[in-house]
C-alpha positions in Angstrom: 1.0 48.6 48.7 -1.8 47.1 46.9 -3.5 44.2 46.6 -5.7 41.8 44.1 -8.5 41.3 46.1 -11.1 41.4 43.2 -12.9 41.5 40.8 -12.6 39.7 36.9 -14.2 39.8 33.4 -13.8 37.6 31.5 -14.7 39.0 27.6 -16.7 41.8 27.3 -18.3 41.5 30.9 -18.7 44.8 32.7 -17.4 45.8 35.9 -19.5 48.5 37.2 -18.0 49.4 40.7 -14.5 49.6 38.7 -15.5 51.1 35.4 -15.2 54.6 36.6 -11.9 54.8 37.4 -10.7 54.5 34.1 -13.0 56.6 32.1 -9.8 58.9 31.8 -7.1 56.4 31.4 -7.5 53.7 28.2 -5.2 51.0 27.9 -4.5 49.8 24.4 -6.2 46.8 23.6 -4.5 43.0 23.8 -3.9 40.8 20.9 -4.4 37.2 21.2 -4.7 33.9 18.9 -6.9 31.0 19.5 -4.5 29.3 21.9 -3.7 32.3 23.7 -5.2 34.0 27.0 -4.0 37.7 27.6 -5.7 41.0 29.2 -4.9 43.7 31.6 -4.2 44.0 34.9 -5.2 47.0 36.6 -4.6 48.8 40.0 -6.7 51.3 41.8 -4.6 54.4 40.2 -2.6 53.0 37.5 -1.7 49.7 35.2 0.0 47.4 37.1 3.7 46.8 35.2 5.4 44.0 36.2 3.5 41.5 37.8 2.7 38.3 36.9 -0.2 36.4 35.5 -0.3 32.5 36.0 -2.6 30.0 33.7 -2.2 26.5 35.6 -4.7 23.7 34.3 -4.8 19.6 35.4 -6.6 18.7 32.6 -3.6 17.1 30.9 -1.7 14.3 32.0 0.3 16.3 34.4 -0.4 19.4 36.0 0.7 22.4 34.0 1.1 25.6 34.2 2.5 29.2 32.4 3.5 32.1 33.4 3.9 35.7 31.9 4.9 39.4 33.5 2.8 42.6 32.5 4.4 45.5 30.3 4.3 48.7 31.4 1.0 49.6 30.8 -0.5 46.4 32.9 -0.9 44.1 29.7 -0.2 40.4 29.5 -0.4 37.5 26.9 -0.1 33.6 27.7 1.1 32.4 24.9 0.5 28.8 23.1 -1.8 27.4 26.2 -2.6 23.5 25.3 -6.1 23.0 25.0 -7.9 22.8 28.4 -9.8 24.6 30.9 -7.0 27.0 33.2 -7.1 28.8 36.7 -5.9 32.2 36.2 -4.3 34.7 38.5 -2.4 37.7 39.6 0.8 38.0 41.4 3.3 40.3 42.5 5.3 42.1 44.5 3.3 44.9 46.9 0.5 42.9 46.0 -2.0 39.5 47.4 -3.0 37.3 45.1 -6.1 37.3 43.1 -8.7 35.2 43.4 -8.5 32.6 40.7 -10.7 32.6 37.8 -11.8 30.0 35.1 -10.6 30.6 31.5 -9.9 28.9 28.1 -7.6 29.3 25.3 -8.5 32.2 23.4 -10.4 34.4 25.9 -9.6 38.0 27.0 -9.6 38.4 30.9 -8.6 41.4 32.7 -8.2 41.7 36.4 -9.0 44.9 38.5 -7.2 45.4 41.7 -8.0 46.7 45.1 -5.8 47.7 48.3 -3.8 44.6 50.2 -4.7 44.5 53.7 -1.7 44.8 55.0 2.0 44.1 54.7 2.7 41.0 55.9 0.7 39.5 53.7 2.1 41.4 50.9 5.5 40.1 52.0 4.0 36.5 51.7 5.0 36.5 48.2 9.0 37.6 48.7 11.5 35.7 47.9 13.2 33.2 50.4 16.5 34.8 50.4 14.6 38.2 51.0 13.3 36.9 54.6 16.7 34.4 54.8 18.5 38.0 54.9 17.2 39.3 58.1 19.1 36.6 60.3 21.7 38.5 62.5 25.0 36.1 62.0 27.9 36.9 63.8 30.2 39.9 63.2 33.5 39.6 61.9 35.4 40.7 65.2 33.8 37.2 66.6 36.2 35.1 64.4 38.6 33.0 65.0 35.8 31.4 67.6 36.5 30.9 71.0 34.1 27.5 71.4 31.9 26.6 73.7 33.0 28.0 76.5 33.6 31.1 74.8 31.0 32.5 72.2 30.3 29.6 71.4 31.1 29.8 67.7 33.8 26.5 67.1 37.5 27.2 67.4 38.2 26.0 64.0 36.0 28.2 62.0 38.4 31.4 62.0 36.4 34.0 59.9 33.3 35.3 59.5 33.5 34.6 55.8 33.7 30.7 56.1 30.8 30.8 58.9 29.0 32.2 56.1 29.8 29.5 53.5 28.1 27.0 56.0 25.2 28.7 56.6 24.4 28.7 52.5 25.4 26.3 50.3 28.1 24.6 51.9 25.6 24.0 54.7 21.7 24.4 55.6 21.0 25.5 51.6 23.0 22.9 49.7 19.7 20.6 50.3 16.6 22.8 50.6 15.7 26.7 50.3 16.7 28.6 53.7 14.1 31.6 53.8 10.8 30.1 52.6 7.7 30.0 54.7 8.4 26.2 55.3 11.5 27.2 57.3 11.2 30.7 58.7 7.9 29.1 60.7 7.9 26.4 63.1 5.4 23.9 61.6 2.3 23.5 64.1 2.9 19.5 63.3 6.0 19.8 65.0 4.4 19.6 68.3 4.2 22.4 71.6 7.6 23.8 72.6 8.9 26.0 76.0 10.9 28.2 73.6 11.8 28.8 70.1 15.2 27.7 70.5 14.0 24.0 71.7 11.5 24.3 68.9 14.7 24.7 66.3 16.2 21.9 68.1 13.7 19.4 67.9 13.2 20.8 64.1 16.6 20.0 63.0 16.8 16.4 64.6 13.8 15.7 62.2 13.4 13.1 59.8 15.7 11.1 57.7 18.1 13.9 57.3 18.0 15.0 61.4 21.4 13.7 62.3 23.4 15.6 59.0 21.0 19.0 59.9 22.4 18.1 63.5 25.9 17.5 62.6 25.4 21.2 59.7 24.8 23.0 62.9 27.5 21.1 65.4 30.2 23.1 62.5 28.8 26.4 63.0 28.1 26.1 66.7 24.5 24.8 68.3 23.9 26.6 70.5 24.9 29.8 68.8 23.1 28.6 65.9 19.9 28.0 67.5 19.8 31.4 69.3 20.4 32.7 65.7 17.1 30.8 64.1 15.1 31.0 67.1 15.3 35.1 67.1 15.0 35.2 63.5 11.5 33.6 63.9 10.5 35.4 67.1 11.3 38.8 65.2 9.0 37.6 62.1 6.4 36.3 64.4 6.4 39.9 66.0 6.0 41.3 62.6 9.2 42.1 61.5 9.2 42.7 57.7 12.1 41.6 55.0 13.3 44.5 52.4 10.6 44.3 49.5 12.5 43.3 46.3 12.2 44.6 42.8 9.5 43.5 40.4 10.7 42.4 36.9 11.8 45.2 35.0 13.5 45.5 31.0 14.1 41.7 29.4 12.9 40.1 32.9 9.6 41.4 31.1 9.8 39.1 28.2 9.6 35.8 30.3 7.7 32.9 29.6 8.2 30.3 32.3 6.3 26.7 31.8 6.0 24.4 34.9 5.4 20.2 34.5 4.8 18.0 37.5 6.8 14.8 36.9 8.1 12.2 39.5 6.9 11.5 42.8 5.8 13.8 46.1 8.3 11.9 48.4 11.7 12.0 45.8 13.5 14.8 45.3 15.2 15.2 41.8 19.4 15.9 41.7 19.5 17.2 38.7 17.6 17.0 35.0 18.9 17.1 31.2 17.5 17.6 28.3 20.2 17.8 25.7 24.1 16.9 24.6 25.9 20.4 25.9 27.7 20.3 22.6 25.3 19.9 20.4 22.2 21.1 22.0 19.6 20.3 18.9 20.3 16.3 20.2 17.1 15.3 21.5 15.0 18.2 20.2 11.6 18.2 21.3 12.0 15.0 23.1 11.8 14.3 27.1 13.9 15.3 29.8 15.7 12.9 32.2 15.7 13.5 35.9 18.1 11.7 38.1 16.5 11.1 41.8 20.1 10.4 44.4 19.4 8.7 46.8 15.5 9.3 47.3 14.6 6.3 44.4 15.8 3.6 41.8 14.1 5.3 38.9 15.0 7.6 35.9 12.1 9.6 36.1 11.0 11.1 32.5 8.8 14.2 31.7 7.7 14.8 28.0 6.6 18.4 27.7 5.2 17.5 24.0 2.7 14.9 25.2 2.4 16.7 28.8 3.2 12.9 29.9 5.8 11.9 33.3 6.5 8.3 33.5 9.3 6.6 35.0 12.2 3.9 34.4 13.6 1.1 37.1 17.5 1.4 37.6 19.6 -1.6 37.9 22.5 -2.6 40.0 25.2 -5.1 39.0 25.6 -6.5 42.4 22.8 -7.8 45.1 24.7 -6.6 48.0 24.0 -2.7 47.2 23.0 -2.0 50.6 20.7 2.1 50.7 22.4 5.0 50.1 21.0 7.0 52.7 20.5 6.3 56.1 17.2 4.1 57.2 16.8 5.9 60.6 14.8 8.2 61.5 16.1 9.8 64.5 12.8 12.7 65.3 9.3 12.0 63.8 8.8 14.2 60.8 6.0 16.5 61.1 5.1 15.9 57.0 6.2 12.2 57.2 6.1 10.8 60.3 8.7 7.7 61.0 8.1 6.8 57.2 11.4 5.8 55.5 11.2 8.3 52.1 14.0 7.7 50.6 14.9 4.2 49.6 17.7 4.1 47.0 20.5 2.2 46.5 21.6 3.7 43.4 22.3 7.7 44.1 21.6 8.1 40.3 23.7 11.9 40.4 24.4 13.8 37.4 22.3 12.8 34.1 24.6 13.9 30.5 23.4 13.1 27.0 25.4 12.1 23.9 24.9 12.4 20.4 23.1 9.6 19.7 20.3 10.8 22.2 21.6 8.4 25.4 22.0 9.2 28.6 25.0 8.6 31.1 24.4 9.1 34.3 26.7 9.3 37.6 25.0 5.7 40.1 26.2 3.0 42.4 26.1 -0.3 40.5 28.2 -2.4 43.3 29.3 -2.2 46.8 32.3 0.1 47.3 35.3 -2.2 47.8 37.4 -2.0 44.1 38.1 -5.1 41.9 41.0 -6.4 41.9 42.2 -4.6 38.9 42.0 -0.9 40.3 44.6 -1.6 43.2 48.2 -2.2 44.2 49.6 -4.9 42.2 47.2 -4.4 39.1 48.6 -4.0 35.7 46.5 -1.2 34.7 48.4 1.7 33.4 46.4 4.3 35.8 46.1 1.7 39.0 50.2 1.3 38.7 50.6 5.3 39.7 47.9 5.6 41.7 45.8 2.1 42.7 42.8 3.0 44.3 40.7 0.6 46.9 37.1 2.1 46.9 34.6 3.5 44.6 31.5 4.9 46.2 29.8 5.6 42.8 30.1 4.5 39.3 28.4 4.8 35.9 25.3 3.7 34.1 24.1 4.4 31.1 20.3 4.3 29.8 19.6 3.9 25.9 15.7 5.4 25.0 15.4 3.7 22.1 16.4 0.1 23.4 14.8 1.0 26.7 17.9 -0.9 28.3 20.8 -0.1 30.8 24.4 -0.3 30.5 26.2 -0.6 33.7 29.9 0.4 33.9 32.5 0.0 37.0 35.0 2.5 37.4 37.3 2.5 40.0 37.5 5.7 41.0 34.1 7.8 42.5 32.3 9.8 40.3 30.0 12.4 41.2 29.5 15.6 38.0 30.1 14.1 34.5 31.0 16.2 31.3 31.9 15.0 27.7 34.9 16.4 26.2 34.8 17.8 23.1 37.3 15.0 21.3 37.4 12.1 19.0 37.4 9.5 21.7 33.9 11.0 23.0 36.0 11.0 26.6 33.3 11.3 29.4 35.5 13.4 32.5 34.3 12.9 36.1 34.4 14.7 39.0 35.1 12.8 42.0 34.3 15.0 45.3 36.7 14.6 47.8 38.3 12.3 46.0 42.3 11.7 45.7 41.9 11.6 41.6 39.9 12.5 38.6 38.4 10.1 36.2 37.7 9.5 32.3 36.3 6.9 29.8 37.1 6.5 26.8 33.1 5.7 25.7 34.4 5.1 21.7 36.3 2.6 22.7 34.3 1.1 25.1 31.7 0.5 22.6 33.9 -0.7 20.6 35.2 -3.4 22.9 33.0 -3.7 25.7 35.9 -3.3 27.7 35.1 -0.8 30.6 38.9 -1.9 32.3 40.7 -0.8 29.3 38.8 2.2 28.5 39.0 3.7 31.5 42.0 5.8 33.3 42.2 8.6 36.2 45.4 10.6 37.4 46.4 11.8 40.3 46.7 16.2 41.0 50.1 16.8 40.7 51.8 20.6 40.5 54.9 21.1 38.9 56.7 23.1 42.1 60.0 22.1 40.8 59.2 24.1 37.4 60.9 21.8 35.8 58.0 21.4 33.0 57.3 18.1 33.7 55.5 15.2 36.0 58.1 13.8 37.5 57.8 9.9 39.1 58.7 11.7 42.6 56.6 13.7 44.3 56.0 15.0 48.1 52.8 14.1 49.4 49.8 16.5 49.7 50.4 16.9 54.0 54.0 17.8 53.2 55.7 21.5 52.9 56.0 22.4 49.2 59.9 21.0 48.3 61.5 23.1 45.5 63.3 20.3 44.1 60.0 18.1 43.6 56.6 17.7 42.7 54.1 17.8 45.0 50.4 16.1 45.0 47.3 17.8 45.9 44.3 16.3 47.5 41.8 18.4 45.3 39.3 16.3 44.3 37.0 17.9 42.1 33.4 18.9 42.3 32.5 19.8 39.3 34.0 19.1 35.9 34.4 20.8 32.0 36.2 20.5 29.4 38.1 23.6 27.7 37.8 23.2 24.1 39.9 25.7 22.9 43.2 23.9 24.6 41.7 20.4 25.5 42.6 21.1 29.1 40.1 19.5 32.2 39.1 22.3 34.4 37.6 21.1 37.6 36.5 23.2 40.8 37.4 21.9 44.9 34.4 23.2 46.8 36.0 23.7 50.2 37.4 26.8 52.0 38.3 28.9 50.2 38.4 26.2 47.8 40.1 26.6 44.3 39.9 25.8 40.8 41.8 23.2 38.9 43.4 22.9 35.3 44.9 19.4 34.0 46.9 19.2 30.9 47.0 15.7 30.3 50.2 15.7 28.1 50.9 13.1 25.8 50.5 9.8 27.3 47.8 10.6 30.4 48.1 9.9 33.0 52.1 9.6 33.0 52.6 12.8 32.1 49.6 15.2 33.5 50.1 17.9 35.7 47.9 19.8 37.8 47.6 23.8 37.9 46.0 25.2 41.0 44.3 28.8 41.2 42.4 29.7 44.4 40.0 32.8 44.3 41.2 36.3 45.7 40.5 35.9 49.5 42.8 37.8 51.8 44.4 39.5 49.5 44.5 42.7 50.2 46.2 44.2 46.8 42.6 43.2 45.1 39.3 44.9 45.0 37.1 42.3 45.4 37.3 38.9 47.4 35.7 35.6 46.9 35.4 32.4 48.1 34.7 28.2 47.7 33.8 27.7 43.9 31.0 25.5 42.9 29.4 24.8 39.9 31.9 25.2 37.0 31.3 25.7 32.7 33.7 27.1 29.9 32.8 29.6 27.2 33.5 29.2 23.2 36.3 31.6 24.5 38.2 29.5 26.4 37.0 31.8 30.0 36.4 29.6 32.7 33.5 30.6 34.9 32.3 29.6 38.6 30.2 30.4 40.9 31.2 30.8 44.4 28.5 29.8 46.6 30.4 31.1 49.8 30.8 34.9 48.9 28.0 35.4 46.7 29.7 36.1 43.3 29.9 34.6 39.9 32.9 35.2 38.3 35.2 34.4 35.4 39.8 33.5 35.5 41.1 33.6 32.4 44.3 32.5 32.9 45.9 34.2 29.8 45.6 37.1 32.0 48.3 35.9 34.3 51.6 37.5 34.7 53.6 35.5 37.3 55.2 31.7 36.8 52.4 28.9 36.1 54.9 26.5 38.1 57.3 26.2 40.8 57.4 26.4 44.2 55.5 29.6 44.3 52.7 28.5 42.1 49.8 27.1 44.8 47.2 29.1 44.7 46.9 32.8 44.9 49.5 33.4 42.6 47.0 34.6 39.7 44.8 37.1 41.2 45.0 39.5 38.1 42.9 36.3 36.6 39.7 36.4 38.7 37.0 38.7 37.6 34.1 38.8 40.2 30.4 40.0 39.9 28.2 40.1 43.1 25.4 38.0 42.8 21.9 39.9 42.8 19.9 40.3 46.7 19.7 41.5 50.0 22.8 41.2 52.7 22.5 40.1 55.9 22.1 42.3 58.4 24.7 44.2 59.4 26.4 43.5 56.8 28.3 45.3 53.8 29.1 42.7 51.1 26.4 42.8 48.3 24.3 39.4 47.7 25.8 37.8 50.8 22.1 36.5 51.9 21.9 34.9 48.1 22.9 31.3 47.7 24.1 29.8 44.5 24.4 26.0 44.1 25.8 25.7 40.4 26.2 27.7 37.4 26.1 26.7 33.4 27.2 28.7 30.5 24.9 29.3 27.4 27.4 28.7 25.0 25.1 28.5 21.7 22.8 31.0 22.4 19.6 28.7 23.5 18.0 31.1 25.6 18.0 34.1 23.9 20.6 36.5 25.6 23.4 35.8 23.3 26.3 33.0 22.7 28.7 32.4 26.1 26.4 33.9 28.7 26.9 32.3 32.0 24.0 31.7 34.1 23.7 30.9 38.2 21.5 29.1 39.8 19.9 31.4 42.4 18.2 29.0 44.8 17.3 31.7 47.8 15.9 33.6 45.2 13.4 31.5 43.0 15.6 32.5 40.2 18.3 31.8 37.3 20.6 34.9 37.6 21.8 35.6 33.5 25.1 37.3 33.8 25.6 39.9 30.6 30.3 39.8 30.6 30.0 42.9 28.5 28.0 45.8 30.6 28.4 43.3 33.9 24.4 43.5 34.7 22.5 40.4 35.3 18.8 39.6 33.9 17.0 37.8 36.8 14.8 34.9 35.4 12.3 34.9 38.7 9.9 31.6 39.1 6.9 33.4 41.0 4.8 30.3 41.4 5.3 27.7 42.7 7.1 29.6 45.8 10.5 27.5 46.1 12.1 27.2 43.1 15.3 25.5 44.1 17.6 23.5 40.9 20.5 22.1 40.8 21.6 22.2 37.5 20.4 23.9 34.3 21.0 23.3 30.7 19.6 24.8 27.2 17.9 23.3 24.2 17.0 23.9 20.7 14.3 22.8 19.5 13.3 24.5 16.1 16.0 27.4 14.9 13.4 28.8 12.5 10.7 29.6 14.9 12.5 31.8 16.8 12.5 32.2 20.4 9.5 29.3 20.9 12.1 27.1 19.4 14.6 28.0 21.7 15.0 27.8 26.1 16.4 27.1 29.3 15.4 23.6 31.3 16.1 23.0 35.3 14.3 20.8 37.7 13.7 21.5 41.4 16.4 20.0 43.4 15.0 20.6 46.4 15.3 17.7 48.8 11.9 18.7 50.8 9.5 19.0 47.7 6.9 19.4 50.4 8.4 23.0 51.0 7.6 24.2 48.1 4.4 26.1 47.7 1.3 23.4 48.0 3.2 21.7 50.7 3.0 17.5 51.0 1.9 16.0 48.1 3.8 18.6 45.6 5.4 16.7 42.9 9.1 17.9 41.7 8.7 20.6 38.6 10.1 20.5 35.3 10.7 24.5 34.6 11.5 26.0 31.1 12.5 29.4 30.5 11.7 31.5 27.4 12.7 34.8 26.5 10.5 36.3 24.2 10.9 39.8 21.9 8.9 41.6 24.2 6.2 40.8 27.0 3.1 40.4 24.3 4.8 38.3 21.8 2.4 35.7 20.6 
């Protein structure tokens, strides 16, 4: 292992105690423009390939910074720095960081390295999902638990496989990054403890969040669970080290990653967007648009042309919005105290654009109880199949140019949005949990102001009659499938797309093992749209490969449908041309298409003691480069990794993924992604990749309190000293 304890030049200065060692071994010079800063970085034997080299300045309106990885002979280039004055420095894997030195736009400045100290504080530097993999969960013979009086694991979680999915993303990592140093330590603030395992206690009780990180670890058992965390943290106390992952190697080479602050130290930001999905030159060079939940009322804004963050109020309809998260604290925070953080009452979701450059967003405008309209007794052509009596969430929509809201009720919840690639400009919702799925109709609600008449959702209903059509009878989702009727399925979608090569609505259920969903709407929706369900290959023991609880979903130009299943670790496509038994009847419920399902083990470590590749490796959503905004090619589908500080960029054709590693700030953690072109004819600097960290304790990421959320674009350039 080595380390970058050392020394700089900046220019043409001379390092004498250094100089010797590479009498023998030149490396070809660097290349740089005015507005560049590259150079070499050097170990004691040999060029050091693959690590990276960070310019981060807060001379512009928001803090700033950029970040390159070496080639192979130790070289770098920071490309297209703004004008200002920049810390520079070294990091990498087997390595400490450098010390940080001052330079400007259009200076050379090499770095000479010396041996780390030690290992641990190489290992400083891994990613969180490289630590997160040394926990010692459970083995499989444990399962079905036997409860508290038993081994302590609850009765009702009856494989290893879905104690997994709650320790990751349908648990402890759907909110914050599992692994970091944040977590693996017990904070000194938190106070003086007779045990590890009352330290984990108290830590979990902490906060605004303490009684749902209480009522996380109630599902996979407490006490078991706290045994679990507590020697996890005695062991890296001790000095137990993690596996050391692999620096960038290949097109992970060509990065360019670009980090704004925007926003403020106490939100956390849902998700961010920066373009229409179908049309991603919409908004080309303009701001991005993050959308807080419930830690704020704002639409917080981050133009990476003027380096400028500002922010916009959101309104309700109604005055009787009461918060959207809980106002107790039930344990003292040791970053915040008793202070009440999070204060919205809008739990502003999923931001979308359209084509004229608006954005609709997922947000509470009223209190949950439906108008009229939406229930039993309404005329309403969707309310007389199905009337619903609560909407937790609505719509709102924000117009840059006019600087105004638009609020719009629905009555069904809405949680993901996608536009549909139709005449009507239909806006789909997902409605997590929910008994239905949701559209608008947003031409004619500009048309006619009319957000009643525009509006319509359907029940899930599977043809298990096979007799080709929605019939007005149906069983109901708790009854045993009837082969003489329908039957309705409580799937309520998570996330939500649109197929455009059959105008079919694809949406994915996020429980265990969780499925995904296909609508055909028919001719006269909702009267005549059906529901087709497909769960994952899990215990199934005619296929290779098994996977569980989809997530995020996306289409490609292709018509494949992609997810990624945060349980097991995978991304994978269905393409359900591929299927050779009935689409319908009574036999069509779920794992009746496994010749569909191709999966792809996410890259990272496994837990220990265990086989199954990636298993330590969240994934929160996925998104599918469709026009090829990145770099990699059209219809290449991307997970978020959010143990591992990464995007993982799946290539369908050779099944390898490019990982797209954030090294600094430690705790890169998004919910979302999308892609944008900028300029066609400039290349890859017109082109990238936009995510925001999602994070809900910003103050976990590296820098700790007072760490605003990030704004992080990805660049792929032609090789790693493009200019």
């Amino acid at each position: 292992m080595r380390s970058l304890i050392g020394i700089v030049k900046i220019c043409t200065v001379l390092i004498i105690s250094v100089s010797v060692i590479y009498a023998n071994q030149p490396i070809a010079s660097v290349s740089i423009d005015n507005n560049d800063i590259g150079g070499t970085v050097k170990g004691p034997n040999e060029p050091e390939a693959g690590v990276w080299v960070i310019a981060e300045t807060t001379d512009l309106p928001t803090k700033f910074s950029r970040v390159v990885v070496t080639d192979n002979d130790g070289r770098y280039v920071i490309p297209d720095l703004p004008k200002a004055s920049y810390n520079v420095w070294v990091r990498g894997y087997g390595l400490i960081d450098s010390p940080k030195s001052r330079a400007s736009p259009g200076q050379l400045l090499d770095f000479d390295i010396l041996s780390v100290p030690d290992m641990m504080s190489a290992a400083q530097y891994y990613p969180a999902n490289f630590w997160y993999s040394m926990i010692n969960v459970p083995e499989a013979n444990e399962f079905p638990g036997t409860g508290l009086q038993g081994n302590g694991i609850p009765q009702n979680v009856k494989t290893q496989a879905q104690w997994l999915d709650r320790l990751k993303t349908s648990g402890c990592q759907v909110c914050h990054q599992m692994g970091n140093l944040a977590t693996r330590e017990i904070p000194k603030l938190l106070g003086t403890f007779d045990s590890t395992i009352n330290a984990w206690k108290r830590r979990l009780e902490s906060g605004q969040a303490g009684s749902g990180m209480a009522g996380m670890l109630r599902s996979i058992g407490s006490q078991r669970a706290l045994e679990m965390f507590a020697d996890w943290t005695d062991r890296i106390a001790d000095g137990e080290l993690p596996p050391v992952p692999p620096r960038p190697e290949g097109l992970e080479r060509n990065l360019v990653i670009t980090n704004w602050d925007y926003a403020e130290p106490h939100v956390y930001i849902h998700d961010a967007i920066s373009t229409d999905k179908r049309e991603p030159t919409v908004n080309a060079n303009g701001p991005l648009y993050g959308a807080p939940e419930v830690s704020a009322d704002k639409l917080y804004i981050l133009d990476p042309i003027r380096h400028t963050a500002s922010e916009v109020l959101i309104p309700v309809r109604d005055n009787d919005v009461t918060f959207a998260h809980s106002q107790t604290v039930r344990q003292s925070s040791p970053y915040w105290g008793n202070e009440l953080i999070w204060k919205g009452k809008t739990s502003t979701h999923s931001p979308m654009f359209d084509r004229q450059g608006r954005i609709w967003n997922t947000a509470i405008i009223r209190s949950p109880n439906n108008p009229k309209w939406c229930k039993e007794g309404s005329d309403h052509s969707s309310a007389k199949l199905f009337p619903l009596e609560r909407s937790s969430r609505q719509v709102n929509m924000y117009d840059p140019k006019k600087q105004q809201f638009e609020l719009i009720d629905t009555c069904f919840m809405t949680h993901h949005l996608q536009f549909a690639n139709d005449a009507n400009d239909t806006l789909w919702f997902s409605s997590v949990g929910g008994d239905v799925v949701g559209w608008l109709n947003t031409k004619m609600y500009e048309e006619t102001q009319d957000e009643q008449i525009s509006q319509g959702w359907t029940a899930f209903i599977v043809d298990t009659n096979g007799n080709g059509k929605r019939d007005t009878e149906y069983v109901k989702p708790t009854d045993e499938v009837d082969p003489n009727k329908d039957k309705r399925f409580n799937v309520g979608f998570y996330s939500i797309i649109e197929n455009p090569i059959d105008q079919t609505i694809w949406g994915s259920v996020n429980s265990f093992p969780g499925a995904i969903v296909r609508l055909i709407l028919g001719s006269n929706p909702p009267e005549t749209t059906l529901a087709e369900i497909f769960e994952p290959p899990f215990n199934n023991l005619d296929v290779p490969e098994q996977g569980y609880v989809p997530r995020g979903i996306d289409v490609d130009r292709n018509g494949v449908i992609w997810t990624n299943l945060s349980g097991s670790s995978h991304l994978a496509s269905f393409d359900r041309r591929k299927c050779t038994g009935p689409l319908n009847g009574p036999t069509a419920t779920g794992q009746h298409c496994p010749e569909g399902w191709t999966l792809y083990p996410l890259p990272g470590p496994q837990f220990k003691g265990m086989t199954n590749i990636g298993s330590a490796t969240a994934t929160y959503y996925l998104w599918v480069d469709q026009f090829n905004t990145f770099g990699l090619g059209e219809n290449i589908p991307i997970a978020i990794g959010n143990g591992s500080d990464s995007l993982l960029a799946l290539n369908p054709s050779t099944g390898k993924f490019v990982i797209l590693r954030v090294p600094y700030p430690m705790g890169f953690y998004a919910k979302g992604i999308d892609g944008r072109i900028d300029a066609p004819e400039t290349g890859w600097k017109g082109r990238g990749l936009w995510a925001s960290s999602g994070t809900r304790a910003t103050w976990h990421i590296e820098g700790g309190k007072g760490t605003h959320p990030k704004i992080t674009k990805f660049q792929l350039r032609p090789d790693p000293l493009s200019k």
